[in-house]
Every structure is written in structure tokens, then in C-alpha cells.
C-alpha positions in Angstrom: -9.1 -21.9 27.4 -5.4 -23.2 27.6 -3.9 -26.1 25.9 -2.6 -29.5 27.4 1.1 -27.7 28.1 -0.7 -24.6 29.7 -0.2 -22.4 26.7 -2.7 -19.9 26.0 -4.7 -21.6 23.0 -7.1 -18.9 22.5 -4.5 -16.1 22.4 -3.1 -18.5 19.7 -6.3 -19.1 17.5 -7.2 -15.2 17.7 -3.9 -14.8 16.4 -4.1 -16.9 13.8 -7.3 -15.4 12.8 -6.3 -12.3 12.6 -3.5 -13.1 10.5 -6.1 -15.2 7.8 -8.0 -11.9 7.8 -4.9 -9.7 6.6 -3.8 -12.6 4.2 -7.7 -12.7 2.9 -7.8 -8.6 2.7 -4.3 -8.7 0.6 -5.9 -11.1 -1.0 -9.3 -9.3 -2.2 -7.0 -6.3 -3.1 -5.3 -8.2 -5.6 -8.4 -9.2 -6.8 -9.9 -5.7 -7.1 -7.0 -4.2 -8.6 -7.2 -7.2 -11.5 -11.2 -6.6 -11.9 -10.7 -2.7 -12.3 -8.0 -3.3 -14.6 -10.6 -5.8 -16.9 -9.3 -8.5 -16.5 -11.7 -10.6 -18.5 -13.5 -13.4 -16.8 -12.1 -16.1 -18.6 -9.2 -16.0 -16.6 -11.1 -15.7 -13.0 -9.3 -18.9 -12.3 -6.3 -18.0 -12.6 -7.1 -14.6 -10.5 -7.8 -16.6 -7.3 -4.7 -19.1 -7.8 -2.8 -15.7 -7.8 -4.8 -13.3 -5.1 -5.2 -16.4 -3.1 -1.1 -17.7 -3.3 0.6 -13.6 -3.2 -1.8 -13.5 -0.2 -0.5 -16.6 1.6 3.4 -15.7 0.6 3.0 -12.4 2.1 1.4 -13.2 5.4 3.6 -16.3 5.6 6.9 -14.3 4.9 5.9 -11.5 7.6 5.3 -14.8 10.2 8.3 -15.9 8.9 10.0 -13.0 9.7 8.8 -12.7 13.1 9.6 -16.1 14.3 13.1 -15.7 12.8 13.5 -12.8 15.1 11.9 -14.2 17.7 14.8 -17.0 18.1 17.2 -15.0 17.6 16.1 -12.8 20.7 15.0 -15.9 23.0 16.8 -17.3 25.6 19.0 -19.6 24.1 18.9 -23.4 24.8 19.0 -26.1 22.2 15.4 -27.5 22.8 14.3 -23.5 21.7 16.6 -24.0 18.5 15.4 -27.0 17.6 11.9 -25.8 18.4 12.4 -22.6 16.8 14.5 -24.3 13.3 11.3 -27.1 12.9 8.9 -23.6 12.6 10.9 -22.2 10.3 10.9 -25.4 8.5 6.9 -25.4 8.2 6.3 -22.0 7.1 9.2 -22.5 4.6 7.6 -25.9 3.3 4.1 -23.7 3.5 6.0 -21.0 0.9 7.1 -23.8 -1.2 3.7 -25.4 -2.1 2.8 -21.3 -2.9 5.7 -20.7 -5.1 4.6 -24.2 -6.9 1.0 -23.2 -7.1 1.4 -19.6 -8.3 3.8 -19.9 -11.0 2.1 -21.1 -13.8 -1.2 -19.2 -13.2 1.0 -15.8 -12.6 3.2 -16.2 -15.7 -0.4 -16.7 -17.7 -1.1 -13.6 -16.3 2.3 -12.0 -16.8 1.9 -12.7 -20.4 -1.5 -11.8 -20.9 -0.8 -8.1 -19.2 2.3 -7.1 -21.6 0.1 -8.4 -24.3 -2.5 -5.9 -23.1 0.3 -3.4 -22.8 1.8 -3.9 -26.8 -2.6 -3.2 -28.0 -2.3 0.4 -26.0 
């Protein structure tokens, strides 16, 4: 399956999908290390803004990273810069709505873990 241009559009989707699986696995370790630790269910909510937003930042900084040294390597021409700068653009609009979303629910849970660390 190829797209309109000719670029490989399956190669692109497996990618893709293999990156949401690494994002979802960081993910689900976050939220295991939280469960083992007890954290009470009241704050489940909070849990998945955090496992789901650290999960996004980290796979989006790593594609971040790659793309960055992707243009830097790439033939240059200014149609691949201004290709390459509007990518980088996305995925660091795509961190921003994370660092929004996660703040509060992480420094909830900041706060609740050094209160659990002052009862020990």
C-alpha cells in the first residue's frame, strides 16, 4: 500500500504502531510501579494522567530526537528544512499539550509521595 506521493504508507503506520506500543508499555510500567507502591485508588485518576502523559513525552522526545538528527544528516535543500522545521514544530506542540496535562496531576502526586515518605 503506498500513499498519493508514492511513499510507503504501510511502512509508516507499522511504525507508528510500534512506537504507541513502547509509549503504552512505558506507560503500564509507570502504572505498576505506582500500584506496587499502594498507591491508593482514590488517586487512579491521576495515575493515568501521569503514566499516560510521561509515556507520550518519552516516546515523543526519542521521535523528536530522531527527526532532529535525521535533518541534520539529509541532503540539504530548503524544501527538506522547511519540511523537516514544520515536524519538529508538531511533535514540540504534541510535548506542550503533555507538559500542560501532566503538571498538576504529577505535583498531586509529588506531594502525596513525600507525605508518604515523612509517615515512614
Amino acid at each position: 500500500m503506498t500513499s498519493e506521493n508514492g511513499d510507503n504508507a504501510v511502512g509508516v503506520v507499522e511504525a507508528d504502531l510500534q512506537q504507541a506500543r513502547r509509549n503504552s508499555l512505558m506507560a503500564h510500567s509507570i502504572v505498576i510501579m505506582f500500584k506496587e507502591m499502594d498507591l491508593p485508588e482514590d488517586m487512579d485518576g491521576d495515575l493515568a494522567s501521569v503514566c499516560t502523559d510521561l509515556g507520550d513525552l518519552w516516546g515523543a522526545q526519542q521521535e523528536f530526537t530522531d527527526r532532529l538528527e535525521t535533518m541534520l544528516k539529509s541532503e540539504r535543500s530548503w524544501e527538506m528544512v522547511g519540511d523537516a522545521l514544520t515536524d519538529l514544530r508538531a511533535f514540540m506542540d504534541h510535548m506542550v499539550w503533555h507538559l500542560q496535562s501532566v503538571r498538576e496531576p504529577i505535583t498531586r502526586m509529588a506531594e502525596y509521595a513525600y507525605g508518604r515518605d515523612n509517615e515512614d
